[in-house]
Backbone as JSON, one array per atom type, in Angstrom:
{
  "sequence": "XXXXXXXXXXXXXXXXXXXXXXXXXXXXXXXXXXXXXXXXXXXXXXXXXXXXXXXXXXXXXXXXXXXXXXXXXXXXXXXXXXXXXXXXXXXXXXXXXXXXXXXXXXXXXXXXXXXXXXXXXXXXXXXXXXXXXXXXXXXXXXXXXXXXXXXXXXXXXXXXXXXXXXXXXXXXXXXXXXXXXXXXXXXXXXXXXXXXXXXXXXXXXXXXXXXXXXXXXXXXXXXXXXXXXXX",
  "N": [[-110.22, -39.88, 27.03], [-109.25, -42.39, 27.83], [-109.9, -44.01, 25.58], [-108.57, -42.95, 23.72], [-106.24, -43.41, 24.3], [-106.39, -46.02, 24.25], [-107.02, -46.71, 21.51], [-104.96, -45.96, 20.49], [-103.1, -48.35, 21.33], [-104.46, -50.11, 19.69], [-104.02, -49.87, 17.37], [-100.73, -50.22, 17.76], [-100.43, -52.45, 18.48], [-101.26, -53.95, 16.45], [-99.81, -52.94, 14.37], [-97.78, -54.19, 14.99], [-98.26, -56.73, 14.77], [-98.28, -57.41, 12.11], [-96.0, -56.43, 11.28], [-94.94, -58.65, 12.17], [-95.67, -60.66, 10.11], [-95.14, -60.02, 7.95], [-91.35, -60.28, 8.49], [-91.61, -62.92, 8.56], [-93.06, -63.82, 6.5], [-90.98, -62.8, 4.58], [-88.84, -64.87, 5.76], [-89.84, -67.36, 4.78], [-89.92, -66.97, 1.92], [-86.91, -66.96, 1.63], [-83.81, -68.42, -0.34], [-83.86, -71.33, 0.04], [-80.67, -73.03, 1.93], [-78.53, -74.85, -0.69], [-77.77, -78.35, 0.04], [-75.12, -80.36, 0.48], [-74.12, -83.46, -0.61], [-72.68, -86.49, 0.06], [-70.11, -87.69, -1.37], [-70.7, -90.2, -4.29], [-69.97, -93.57, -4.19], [-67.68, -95.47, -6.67], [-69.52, -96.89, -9.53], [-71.03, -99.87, -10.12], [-70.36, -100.88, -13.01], [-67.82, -99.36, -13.2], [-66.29, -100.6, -11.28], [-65.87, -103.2, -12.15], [-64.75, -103.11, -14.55], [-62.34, -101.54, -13.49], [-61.26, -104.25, -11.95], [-61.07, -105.86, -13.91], [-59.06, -104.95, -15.57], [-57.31, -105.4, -13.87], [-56.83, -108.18, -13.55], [-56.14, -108.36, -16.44], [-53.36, -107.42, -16.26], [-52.13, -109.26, -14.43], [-52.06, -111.81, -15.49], [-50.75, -110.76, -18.0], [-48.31, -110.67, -16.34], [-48.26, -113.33, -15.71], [-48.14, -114.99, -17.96], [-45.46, -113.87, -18.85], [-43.91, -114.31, -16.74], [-43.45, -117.54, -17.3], [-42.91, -117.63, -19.78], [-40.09, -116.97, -19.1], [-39.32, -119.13, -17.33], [-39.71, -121.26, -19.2], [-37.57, -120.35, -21.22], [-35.22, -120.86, -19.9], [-35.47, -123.21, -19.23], [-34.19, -124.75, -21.54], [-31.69, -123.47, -21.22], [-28.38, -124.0, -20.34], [-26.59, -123.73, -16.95], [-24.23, -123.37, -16.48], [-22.48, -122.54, -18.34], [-24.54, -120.32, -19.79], [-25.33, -121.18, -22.58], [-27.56, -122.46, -24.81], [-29.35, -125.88, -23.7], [-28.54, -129.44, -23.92], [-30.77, -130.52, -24.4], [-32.78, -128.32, -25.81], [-30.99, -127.61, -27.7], [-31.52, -129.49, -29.31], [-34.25, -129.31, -30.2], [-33.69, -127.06, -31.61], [-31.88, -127.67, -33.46], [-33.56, -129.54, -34.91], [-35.5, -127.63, -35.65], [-34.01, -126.39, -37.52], [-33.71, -128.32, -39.14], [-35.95, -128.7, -40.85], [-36.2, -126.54, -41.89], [-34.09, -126.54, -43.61], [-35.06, -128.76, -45.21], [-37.76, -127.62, -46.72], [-36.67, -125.07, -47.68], [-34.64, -125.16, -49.01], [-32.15, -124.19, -47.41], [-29.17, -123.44, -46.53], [-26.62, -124.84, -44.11], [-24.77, -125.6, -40.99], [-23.21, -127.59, -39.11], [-21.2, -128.03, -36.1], [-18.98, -130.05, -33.77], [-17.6, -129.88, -30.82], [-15.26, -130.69, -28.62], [-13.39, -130.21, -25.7], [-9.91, -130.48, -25.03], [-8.2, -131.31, -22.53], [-8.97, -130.88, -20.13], [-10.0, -132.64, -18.13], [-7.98, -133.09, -16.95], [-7.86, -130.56, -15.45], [-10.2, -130.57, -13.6], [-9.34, -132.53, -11.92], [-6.98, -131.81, -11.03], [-7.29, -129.32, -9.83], [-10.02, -129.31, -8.88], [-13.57, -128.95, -9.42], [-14.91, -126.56, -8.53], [-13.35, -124.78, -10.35], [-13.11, -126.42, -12.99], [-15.84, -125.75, -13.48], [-15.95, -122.95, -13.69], [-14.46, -122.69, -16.08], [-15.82, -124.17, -17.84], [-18.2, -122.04, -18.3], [-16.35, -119.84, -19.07], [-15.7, -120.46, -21.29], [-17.88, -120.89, -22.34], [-19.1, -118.53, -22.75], [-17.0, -117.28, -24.21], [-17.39, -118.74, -26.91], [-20.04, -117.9, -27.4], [-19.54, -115.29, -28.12], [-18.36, -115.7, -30.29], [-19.48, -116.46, -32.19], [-22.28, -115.34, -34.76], [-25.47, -113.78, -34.18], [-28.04, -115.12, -35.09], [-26.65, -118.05, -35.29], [-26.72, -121.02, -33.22], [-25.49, -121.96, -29.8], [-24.42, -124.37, -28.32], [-24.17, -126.31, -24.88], [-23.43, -129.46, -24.94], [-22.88, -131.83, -23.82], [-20.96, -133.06, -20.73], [-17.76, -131.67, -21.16], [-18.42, -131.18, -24.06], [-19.77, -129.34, -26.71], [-21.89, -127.6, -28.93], [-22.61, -125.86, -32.32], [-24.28, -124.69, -34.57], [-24.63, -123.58, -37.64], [-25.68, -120.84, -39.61], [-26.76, -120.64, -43.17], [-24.05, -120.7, -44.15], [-21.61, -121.43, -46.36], [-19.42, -124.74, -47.1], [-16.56, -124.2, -47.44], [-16.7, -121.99, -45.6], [-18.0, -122.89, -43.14], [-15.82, -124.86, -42.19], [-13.49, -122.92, -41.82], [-14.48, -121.12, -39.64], [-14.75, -123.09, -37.93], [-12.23, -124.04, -37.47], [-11.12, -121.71, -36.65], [-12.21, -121.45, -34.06], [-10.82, -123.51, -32.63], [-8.42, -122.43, -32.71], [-9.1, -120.0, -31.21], [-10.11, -120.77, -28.35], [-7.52, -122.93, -27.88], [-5.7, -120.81, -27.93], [-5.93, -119.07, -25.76], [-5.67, -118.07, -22.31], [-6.54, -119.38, -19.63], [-7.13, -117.71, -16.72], [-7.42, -118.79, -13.38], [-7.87, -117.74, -10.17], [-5.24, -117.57, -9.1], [-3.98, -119.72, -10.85], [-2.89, -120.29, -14.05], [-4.4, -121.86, -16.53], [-4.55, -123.89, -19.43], [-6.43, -125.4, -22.27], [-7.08, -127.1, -24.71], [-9.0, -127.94, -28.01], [-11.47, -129.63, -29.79], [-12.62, -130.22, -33.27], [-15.27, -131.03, -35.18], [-16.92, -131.14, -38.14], [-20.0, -130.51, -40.03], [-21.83, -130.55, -42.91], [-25.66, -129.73, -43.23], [-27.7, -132.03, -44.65], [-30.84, -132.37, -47.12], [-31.61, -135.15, -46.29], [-31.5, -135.16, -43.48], [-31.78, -136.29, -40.16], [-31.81, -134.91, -36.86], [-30.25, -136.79, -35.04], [-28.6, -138.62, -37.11], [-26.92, -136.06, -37.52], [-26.0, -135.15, -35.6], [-24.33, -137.3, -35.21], [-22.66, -137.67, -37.11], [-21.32, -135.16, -36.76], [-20.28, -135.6, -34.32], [-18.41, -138.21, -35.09], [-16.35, -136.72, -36.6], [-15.3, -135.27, -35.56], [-14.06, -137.12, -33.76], [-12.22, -137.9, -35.37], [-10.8, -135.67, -35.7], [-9.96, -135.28, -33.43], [-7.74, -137.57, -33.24], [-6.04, -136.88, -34.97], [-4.51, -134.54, -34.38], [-3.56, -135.34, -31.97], [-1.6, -136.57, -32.89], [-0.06, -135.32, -33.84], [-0.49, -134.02, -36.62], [-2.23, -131.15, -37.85]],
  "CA": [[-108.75, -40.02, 27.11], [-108.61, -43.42, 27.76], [-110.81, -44.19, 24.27], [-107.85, -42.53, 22.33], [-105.15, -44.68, 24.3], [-106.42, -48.01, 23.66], [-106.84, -47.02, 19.86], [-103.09, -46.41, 20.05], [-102.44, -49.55, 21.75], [-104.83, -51.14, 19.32], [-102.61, -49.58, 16.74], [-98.9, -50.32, 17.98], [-100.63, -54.18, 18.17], [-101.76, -53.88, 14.43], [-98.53, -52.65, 13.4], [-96.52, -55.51, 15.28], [-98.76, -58.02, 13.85], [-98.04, -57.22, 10.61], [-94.31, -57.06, 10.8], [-94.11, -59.83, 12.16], [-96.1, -61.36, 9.07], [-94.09, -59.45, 6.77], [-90.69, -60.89, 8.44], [-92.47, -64.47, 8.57], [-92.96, -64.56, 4.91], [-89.35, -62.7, 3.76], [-88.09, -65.87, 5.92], [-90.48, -68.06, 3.91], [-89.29, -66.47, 0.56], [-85.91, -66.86, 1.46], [-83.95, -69.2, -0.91], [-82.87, -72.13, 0.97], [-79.17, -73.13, 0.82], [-78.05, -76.39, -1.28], [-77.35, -79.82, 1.01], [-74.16, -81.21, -0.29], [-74.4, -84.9, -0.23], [-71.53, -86.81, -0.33], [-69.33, -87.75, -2.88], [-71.28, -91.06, -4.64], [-68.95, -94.39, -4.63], [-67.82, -96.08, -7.7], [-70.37, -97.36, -10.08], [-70.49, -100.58, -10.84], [-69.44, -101.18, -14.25], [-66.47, -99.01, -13.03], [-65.7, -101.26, -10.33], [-65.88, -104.67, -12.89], [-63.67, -102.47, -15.19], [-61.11, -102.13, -12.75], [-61.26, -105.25, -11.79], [-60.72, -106.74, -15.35], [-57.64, -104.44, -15.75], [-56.28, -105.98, -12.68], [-56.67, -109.33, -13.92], [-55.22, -108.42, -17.4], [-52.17, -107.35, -15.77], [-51.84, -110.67, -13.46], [-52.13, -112.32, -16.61], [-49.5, -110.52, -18.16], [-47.29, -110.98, -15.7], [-47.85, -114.96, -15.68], [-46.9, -114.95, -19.2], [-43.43, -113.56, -18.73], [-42.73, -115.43, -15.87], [-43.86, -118.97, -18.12], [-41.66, -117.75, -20.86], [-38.32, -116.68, -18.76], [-39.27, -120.73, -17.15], [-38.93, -121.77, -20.86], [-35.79, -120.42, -21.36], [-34.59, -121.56, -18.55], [-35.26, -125.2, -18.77], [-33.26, -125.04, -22.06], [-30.37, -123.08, -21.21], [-27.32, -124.71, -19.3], [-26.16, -123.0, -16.21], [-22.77, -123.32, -16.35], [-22.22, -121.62, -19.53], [-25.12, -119.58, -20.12], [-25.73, -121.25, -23.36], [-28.11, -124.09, -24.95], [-28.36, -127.21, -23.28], [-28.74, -130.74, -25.17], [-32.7, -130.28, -24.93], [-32.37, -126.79, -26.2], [-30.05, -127.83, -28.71], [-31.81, -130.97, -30.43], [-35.39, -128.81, -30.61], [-33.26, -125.81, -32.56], [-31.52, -128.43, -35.11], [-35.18, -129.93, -35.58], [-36.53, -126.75, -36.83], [-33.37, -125.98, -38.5], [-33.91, -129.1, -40.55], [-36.94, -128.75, -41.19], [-36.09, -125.21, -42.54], [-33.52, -126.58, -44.31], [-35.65, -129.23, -46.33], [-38.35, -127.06, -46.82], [-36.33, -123.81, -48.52], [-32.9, -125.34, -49.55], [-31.32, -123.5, -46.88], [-27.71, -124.14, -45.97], [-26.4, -125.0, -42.6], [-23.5, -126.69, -40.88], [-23.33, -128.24, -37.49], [-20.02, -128.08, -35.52], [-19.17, -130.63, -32.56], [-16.8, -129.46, -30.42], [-14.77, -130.96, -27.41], [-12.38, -129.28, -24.89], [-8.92, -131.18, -24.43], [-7.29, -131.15, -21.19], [-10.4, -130.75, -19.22], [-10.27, -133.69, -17.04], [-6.85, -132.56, -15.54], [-8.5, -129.15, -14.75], [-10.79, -130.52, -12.48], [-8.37, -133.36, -10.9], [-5.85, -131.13, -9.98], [-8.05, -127.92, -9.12], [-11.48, -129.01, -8.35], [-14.68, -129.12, -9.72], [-15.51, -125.19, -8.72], [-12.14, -124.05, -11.13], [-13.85, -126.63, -14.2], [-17.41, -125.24, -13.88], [-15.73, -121.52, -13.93], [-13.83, -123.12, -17.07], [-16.82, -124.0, -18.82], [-18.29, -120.73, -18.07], [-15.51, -119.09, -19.62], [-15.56, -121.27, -22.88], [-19.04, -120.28, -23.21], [-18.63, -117.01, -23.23], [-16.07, -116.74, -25.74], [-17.87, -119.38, -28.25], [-20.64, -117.41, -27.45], [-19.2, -114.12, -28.61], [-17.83, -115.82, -32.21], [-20.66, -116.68, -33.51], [-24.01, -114.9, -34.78], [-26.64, -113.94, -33.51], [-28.58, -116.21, -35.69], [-26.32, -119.11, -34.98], [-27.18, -121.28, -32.23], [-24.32, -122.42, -29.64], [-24.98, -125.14, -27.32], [-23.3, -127.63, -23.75], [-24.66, -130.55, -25.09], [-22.22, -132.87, -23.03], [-19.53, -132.43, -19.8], [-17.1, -130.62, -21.77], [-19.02, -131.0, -25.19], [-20.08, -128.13, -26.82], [-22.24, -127.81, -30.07], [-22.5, -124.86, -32.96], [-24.99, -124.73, -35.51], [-24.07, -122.03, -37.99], [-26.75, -120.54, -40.81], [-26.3, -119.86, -44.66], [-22.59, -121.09, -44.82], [-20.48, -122.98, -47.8], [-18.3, -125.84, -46.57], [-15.76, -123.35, -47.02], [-17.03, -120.97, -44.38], [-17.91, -123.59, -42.32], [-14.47, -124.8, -41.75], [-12.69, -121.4, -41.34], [-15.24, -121.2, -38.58], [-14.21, -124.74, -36.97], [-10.63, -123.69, -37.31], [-10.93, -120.56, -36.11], [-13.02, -121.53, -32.89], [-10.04, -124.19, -31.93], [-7.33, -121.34, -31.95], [-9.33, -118.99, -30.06], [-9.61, -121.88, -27.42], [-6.16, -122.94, -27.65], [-4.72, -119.12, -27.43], [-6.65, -117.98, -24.39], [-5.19, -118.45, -20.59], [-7.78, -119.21, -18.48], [-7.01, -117.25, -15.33], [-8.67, -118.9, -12.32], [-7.05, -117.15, -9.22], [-3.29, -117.32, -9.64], [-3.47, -120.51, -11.52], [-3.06, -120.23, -15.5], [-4.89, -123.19, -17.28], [-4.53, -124.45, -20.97], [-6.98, -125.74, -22.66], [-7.61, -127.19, -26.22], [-10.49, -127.36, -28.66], [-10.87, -130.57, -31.23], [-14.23, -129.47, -33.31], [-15.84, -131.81, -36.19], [-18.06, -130.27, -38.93], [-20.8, -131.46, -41.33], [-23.16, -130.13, -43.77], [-26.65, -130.79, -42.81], [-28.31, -132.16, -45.27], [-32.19, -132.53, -46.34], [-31.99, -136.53, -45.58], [-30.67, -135.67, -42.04], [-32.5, -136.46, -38.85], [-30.77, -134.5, -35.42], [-29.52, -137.88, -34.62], [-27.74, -138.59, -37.83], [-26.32, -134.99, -38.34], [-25.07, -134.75, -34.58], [-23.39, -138.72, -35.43], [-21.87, -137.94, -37.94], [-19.88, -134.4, -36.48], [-19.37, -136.17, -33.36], [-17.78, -139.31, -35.85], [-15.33, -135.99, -37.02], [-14.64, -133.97, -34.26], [-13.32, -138.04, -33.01], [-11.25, -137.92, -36.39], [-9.89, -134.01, -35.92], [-8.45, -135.15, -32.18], [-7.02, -137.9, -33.28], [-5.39, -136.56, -35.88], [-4.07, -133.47, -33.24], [-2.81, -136.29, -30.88], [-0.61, -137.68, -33.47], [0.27, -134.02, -34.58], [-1.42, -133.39, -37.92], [-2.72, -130.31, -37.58]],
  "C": [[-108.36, -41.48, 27.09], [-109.32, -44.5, 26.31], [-109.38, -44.24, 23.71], [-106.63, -43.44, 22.81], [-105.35, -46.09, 24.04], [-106.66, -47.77, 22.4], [-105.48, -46.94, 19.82], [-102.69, -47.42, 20.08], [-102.98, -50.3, 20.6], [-103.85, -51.17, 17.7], [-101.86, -50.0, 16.38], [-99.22, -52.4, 17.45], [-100.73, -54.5, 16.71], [-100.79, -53.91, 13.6], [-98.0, -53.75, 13.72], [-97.11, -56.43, 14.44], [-98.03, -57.87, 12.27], [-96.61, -57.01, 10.33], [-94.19, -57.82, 10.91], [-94.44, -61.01, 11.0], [-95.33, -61.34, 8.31], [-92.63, -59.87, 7.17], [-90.9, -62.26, 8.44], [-92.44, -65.03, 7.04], [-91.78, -64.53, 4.14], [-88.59, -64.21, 4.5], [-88.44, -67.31, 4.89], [-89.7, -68.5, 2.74], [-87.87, -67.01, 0.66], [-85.14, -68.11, 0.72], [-83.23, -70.33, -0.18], [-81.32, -72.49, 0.35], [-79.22, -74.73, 0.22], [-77.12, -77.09, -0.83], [-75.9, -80.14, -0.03], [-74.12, -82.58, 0.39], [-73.09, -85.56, -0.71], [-71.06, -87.62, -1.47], [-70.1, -89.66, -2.96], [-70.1, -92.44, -4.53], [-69.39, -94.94, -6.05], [-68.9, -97.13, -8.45], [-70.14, -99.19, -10.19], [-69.63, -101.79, -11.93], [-67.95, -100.7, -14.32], [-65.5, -100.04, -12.13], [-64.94, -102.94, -11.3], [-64.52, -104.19, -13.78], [-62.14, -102.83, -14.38], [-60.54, -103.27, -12.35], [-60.53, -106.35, -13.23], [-59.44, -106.29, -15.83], [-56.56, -104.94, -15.29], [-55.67, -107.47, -13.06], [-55.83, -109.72, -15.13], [-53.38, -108.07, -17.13], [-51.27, -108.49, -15.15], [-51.16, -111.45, -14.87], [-50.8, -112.09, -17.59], [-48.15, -110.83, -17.6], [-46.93, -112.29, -15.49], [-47.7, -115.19, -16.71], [-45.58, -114.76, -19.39], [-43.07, -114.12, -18.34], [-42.85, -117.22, -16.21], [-42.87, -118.83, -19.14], [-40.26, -117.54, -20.62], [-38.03, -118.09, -18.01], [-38.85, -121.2, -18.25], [-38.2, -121.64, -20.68], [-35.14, -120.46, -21.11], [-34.43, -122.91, -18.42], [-34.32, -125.38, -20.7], [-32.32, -124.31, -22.36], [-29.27, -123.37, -19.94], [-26.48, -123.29, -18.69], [-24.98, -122.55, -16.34], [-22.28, -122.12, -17.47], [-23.05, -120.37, -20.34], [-25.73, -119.57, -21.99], [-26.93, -122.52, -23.92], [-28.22, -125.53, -24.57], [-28.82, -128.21, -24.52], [-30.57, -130.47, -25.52], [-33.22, -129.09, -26.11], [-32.05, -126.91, -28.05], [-30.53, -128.46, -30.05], [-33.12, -130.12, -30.7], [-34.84, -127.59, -31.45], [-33.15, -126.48, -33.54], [-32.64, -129.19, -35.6], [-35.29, -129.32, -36.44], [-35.75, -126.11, -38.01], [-33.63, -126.89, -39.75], [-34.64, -129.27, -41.06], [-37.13, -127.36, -42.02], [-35.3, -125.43, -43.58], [-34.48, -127.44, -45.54], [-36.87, -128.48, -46.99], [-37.97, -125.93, -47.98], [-35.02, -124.22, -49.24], [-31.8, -124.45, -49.11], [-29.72, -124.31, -46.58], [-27.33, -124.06, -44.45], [-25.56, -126.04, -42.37], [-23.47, -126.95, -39.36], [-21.98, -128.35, -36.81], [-20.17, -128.69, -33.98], [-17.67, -130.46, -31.8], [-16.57, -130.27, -29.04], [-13.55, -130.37, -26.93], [-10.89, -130.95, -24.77], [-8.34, -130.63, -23.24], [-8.2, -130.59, -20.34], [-10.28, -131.11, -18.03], [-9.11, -133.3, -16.01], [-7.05, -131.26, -14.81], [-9.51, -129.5, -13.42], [-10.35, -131.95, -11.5], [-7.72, -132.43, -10.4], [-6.66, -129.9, -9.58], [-9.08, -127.57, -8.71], [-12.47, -128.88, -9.88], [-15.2, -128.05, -10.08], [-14.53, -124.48, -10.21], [-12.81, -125.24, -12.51], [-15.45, -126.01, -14.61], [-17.11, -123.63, -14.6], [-15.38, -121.77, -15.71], [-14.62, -122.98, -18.35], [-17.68, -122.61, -18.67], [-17.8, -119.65, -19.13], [-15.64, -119.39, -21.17], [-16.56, -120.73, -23.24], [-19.31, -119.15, -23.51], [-17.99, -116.64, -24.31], [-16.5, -117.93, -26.9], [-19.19, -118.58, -28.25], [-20.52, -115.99, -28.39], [-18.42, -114.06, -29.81], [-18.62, -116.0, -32.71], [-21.57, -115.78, -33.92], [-24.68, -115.04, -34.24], [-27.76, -115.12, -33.81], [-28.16, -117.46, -35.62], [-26.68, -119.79, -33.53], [-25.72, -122.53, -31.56], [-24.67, -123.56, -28.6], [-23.76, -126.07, -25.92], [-23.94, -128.87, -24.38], [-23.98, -131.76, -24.04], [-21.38, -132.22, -21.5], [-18.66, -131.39, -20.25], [-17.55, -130.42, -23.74], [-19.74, -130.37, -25.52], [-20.89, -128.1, -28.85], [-22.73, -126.66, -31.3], [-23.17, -125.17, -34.32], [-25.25, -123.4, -36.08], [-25.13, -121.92, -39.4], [-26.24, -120.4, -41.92], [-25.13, -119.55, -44.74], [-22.31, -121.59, -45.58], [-19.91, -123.64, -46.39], [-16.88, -125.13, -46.59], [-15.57, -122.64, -45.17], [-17.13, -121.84, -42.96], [-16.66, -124.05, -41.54], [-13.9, -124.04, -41.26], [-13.17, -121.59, -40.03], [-14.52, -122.21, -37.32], [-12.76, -124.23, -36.69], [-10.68, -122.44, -35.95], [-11.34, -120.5, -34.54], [-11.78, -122.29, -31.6], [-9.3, -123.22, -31.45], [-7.85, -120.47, -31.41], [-9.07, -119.8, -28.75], [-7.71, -121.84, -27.14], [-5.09, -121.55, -27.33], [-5.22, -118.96, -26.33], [-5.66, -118.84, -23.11], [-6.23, -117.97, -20.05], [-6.65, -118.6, -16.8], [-7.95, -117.58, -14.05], [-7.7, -118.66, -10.83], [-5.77, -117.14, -10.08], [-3.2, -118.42, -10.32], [-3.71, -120.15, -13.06], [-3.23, -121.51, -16.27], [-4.77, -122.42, -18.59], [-5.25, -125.19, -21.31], [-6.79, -126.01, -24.39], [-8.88, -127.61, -26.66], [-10.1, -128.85, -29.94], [-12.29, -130.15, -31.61], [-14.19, -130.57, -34.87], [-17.29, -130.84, -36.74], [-18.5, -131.26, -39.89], [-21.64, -130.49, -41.62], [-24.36, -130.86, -43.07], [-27.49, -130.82, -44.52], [-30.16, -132.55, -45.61], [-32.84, -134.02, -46.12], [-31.97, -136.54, -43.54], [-31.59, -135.89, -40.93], [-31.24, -135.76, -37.74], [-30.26, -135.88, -34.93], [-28.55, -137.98, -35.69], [-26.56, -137.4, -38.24], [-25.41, -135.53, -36.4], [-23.94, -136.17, -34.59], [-22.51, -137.95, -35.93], [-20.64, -136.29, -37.81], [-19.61, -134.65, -35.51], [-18.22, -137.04, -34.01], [-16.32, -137.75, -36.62], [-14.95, -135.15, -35.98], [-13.39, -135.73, -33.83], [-12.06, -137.91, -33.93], [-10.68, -136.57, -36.0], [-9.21, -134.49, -34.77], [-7.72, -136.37, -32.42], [-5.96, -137.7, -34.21], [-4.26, -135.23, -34.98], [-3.61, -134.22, -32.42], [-1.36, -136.51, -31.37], [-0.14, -136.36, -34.31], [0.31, -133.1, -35.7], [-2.13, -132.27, -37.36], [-3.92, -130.04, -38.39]]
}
C-alpha cells in the first residue's frame, strides 16, 4: 500500500516537473515586446541647414534696411522729394544717357515767391508745412519717369524725359499756375504763394553744373520779368 502511494506521489512530482518546463519554455518562446527609444535629435547637416537659412534671411533683411538708408540720405524731408545730392547723381546719369542715345531732356529750375514772408510772419513750422505742400503737388504733375527735386530753401528742381522745347515750356508754365492758383491752408491762415521756373534743354556738351547754371541764369530772367509784369 504504501509502494503504490509513493509511485503516485512519484507521479504527481513527474507531472509538475514537466509543466513547469513546458510553461518555462512557452515563456521563453514568447515574442518579446519592441523598446521604443526615443525620438533621435536633429542630424547634423539638418542643423547647419537651418542654420544657413537663418543667416540667409538676416542677410536679406540687412539689404532692405541698406537700401531704404539709401533712399533716405537722398530724399529731403520736408517735401518728400529729391534732395540736391539726389538730384545732381540723377542729372549725371541722365546726361550720360543723353550723350550716349540722343535722348532728349529738359531741366526746370524753379523758385517759390513770397516765401520769406511766410515764415516771418507765421513761423518756420507754417514754411516747412509750405514746402511740404509744394512738393506734393509738383510731385503729382510730373511722371513717373521724371525726376523732381528741393535742391535749395525754397528751390525746387524738375528734370523731365523725351520732351521738345515745346513741351518743355507748357510744362514750366503750367507748374507756375498750379502754384500760383492753390491756397495754402495752414490752420485758419490762407497763404499765397508764387512760382518763377527757368528751363533749358540739356544738351550732350552739358556737365550738371553747366545745365543747372544755365536754368538757374532763366528761372533769374522769368522773375524778373514777373516783377516788372511781363508775364
Amino acid at each position: 500500500m504504501a509502494g503504490k502511494q509513493a509511485g503516485v506521489s512519484r507521479k504527481r512530482l513527474s507531472a509538475g516537473r514537466q509543466a513547469r518546463v513546458r510553461g518555462s519554455n512557452r515563456e521563453r518562446s514568447a515574442p518579446a515586446e519592441k523598446s521604443v527609444s526615443p525620438p533621435k535629435s536633429r542630424s547634423l547637416p539638418m542643423r547647419l541647414a537651418a542654420e544657413v537659412d537663418a543667416l540667409r534671411e538676416e542677410l536679406k533683411q540687412a539689404r532692405a534696411r541698406v537700401a531704404e538708408l539709401e533712399t533716405r540720405v537722398d530724399e529731403d524731408p520736408l517735401t518728400g522729394l529729391l534732395n540736391r545730392r539726389g538730384f545732381s547723381r540723377a542729372l549725371e546719369r541722365s546726361l550720360a544717357f543723353v550723350r550716349r542715345y540722343d535722348a532728349t531732356a529738359a531741366l526746370l529750375y524753379l523758385d517759390l515767391d513770397g516765401f520769406k514772408p511766410v515764415n516771418d510772419r507765421h513761423g518756420h513750422a507754417a514754411g516747412d508745412w509750405v514746402l511740404g505742400r509744394v512738393g506734393r503737388l509738383i510731385a503729382g504733375n510730373v511722371r513717373a519717369s521724371d525726376f523732381a527735386a528741393r535742391v535749395g530753401g525754397d528751390e525746387l528742381a524738375v528734370l523731365l524725359w523725351n520732351v521738345s522745347e515745346r513741351q518743355a515750356a507748357e510744362k514750366s508754365r503750367q507748374l507756375e499756375e498750379m502754384i500760383e492758383g492753390e491756397v495754402f491752408l495752414y490752420g485758419k491762415k490762407s497763404l499765397k504763394l508764387g512760382l518763377s521756373s527757368g528751363m533749358t534743354m540739356l544738351g550732350e556738351d552739358d556737365t550738371a553744373e553747366t545745365a543747372l547754371a544755365r536754368a538757374d541764369s532763366a528761372m533769374y530772367a522769368r522773375k524778373r520779368a514777373r516783377k516788372n509784369g511781363r508775364s
